[in-house]
C-alpha positions as CSV (number, residue, x, y, z in Angstrom):
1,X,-2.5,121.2,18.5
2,X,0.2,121.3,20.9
3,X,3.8,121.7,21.3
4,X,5.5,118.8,19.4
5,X,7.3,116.5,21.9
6,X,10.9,115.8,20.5
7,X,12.0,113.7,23.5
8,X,9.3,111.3,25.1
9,X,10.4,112.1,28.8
10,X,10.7,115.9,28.7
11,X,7.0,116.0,29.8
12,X,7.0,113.2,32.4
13,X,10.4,114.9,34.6
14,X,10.1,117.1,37.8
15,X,9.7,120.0,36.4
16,X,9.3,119.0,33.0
17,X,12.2,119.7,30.9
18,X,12.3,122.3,28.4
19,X,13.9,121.5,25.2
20,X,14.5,121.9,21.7
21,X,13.0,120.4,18.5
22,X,14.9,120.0,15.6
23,X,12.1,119.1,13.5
24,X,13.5,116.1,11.9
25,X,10.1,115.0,10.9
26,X,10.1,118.4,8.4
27,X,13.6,118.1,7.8
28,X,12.9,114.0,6.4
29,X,9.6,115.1,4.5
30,X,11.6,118.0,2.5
31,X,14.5,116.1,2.1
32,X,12.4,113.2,0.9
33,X,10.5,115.6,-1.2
34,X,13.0,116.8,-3.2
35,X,14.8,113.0,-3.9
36,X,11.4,111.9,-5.4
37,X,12.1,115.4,-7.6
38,X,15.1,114.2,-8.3
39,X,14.7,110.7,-9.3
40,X,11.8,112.0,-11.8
41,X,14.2,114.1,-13.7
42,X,13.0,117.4,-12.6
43,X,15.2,120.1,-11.9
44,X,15.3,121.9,-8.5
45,X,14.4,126.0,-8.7
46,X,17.3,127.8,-7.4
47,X,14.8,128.3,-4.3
48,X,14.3,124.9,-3.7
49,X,18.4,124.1,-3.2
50,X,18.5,125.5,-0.4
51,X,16.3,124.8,2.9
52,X,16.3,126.1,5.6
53,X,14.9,124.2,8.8
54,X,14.3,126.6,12.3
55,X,13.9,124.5,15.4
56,X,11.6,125.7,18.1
57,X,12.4,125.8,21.5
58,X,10.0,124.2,23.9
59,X,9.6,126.0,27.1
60,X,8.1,123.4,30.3
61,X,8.9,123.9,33.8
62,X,12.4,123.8,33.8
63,X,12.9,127.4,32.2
């Protein structure tokens, strides 16, 4: 699998751009995750309150 594309154009520029992904799609699905947790009733683990999301950098052309 490849680099995940966070901006649809970064590829497509001359020299393609290098950027950064947030991960927003990770950051949704735990965030999502722990609401459905939630609205069960279960508690979180003291592990679980706090996430921590790294975004990747994306090196193309431009670097």
């Amino acid at each position: 699998m490849g680099h995940p594309v966070n901006h649809y154009l970064a590829d497509w520029t001359d020299p393609a751009l290098t950027t950064i992904d947030l991960e927003h799609q990770l950051a949704a699905k735990t965030m999502v995750a722990m609401l459905e947790k939630r609205v069960q009733g279960l508690p979180l683990a003291d592990q679980e309150r706090v996430v921590r999301i790294r975004p990747e950098l994306i090196v193309r052309d431009s670097a």
